[in-house]
C-alpha positions as CSV (number, residue, x, y, z in Angstrom):
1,X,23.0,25.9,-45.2
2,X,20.7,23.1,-46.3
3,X,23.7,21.4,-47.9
4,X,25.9,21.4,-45.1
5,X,22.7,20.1,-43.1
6,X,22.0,17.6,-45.6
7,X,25.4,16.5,-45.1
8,X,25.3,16.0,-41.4
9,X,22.2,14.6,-41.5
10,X,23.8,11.8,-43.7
11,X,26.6,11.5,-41.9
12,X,24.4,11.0,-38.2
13,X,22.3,8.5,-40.4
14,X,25.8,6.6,-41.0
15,X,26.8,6.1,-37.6
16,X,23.4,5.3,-36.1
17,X,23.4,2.4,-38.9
18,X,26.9,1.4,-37.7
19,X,26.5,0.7,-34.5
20,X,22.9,-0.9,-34.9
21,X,23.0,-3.1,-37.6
22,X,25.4,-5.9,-35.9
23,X,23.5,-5.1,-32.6
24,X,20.3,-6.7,-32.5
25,X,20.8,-9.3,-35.3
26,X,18.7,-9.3,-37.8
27,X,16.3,-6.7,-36.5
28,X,19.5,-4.1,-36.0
29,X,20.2,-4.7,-40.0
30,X,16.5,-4.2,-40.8
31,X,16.3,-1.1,-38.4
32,X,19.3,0.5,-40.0
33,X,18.0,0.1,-43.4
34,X,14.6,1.5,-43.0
35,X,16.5,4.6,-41.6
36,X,18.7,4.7,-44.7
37,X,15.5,5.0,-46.8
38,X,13.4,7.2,-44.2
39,X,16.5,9.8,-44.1
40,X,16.5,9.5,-48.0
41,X,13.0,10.1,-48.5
42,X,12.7,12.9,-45.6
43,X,16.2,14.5,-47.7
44,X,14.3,14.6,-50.7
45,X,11.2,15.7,-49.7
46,X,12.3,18.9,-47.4
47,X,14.8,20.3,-50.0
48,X,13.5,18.6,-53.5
49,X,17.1,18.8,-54.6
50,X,19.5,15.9,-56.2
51,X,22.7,17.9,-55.0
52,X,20.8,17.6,-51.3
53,X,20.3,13.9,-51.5
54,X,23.9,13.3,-53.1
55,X,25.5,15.3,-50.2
56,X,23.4,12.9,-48.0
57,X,24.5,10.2,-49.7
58,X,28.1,11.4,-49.7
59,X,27.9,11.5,-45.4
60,X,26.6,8.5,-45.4
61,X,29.3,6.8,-47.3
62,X,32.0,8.7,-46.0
63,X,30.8,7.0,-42.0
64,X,30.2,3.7,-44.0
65,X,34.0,3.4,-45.5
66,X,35.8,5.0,-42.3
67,X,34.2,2.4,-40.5
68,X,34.7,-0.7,-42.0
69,X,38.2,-0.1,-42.4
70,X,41.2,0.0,-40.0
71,X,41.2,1.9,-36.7
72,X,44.1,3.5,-34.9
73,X,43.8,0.0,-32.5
74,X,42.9,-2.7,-35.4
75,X,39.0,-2.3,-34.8
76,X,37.0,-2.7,-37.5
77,X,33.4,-1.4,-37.0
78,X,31.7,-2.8,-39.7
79,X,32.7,-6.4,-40.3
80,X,33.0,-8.5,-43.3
81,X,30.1,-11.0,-42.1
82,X,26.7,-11.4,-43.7
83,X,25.0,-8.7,-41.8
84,X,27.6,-6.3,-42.7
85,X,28.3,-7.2,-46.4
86,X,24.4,-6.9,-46.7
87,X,24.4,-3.2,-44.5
88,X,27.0,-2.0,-46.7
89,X,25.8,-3.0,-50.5
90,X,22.1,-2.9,-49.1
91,X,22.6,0.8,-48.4
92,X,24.4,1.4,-51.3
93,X,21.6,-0.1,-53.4
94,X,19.0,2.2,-52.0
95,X,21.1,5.3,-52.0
96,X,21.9,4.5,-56.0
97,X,18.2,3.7,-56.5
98,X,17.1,7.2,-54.4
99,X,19.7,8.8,-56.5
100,X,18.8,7.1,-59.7
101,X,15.2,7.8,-59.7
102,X,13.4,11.0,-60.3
103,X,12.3,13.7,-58.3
């Protein structure tokens, strides 16, 4: 159960971060970050498990790629300006970095 939670939980993190971080420019980007890192850190420190935090990772990632590619009507959530280049690879950083480091 905490797995599947774990990978909502990413996945809800995801699509929050979407449709902030072009919002409120830059504070949306800074916003949806912190949130990255806050769900990371509140991942790890409830279930103390690196198949919790991948599965997180995983959700996220999953929302981050669906959206920044193609939709059904040529809509591309996630575009490829600064503030999305920098949401994408920012979040990808701290998720390897989370991931990368030790319990």
């Amino acid at each position: 159960m905490k797995l599947l939670i774990s990978l909502l939980f990413g996945a809800l993190v995801g699509v929050s971060g979407t449709f902030l971080h072009n919002a409120y420019r830059p504070l949306g980007l800074i916003v949806s970050l912190l949130a990255l890192l806050l769900g990371l850190r509140l991942v790890r420190n409830m279930y103390l498990s690196k198949s919790s935090l991948a599965l997180f990772a995983f959700g996220w990632l999953f929302v981050i790629v669906r959206a920044s590619s193609l939709g059904n009507g040529g809509e591309v959530l996630i575009e490829a300006n600064a503030y999305g280049n920098l949401f994408v690879f920012g979040g990808a950083a701290l998720i390897s970095w989370r991931l990368l480091k030790r319990i």
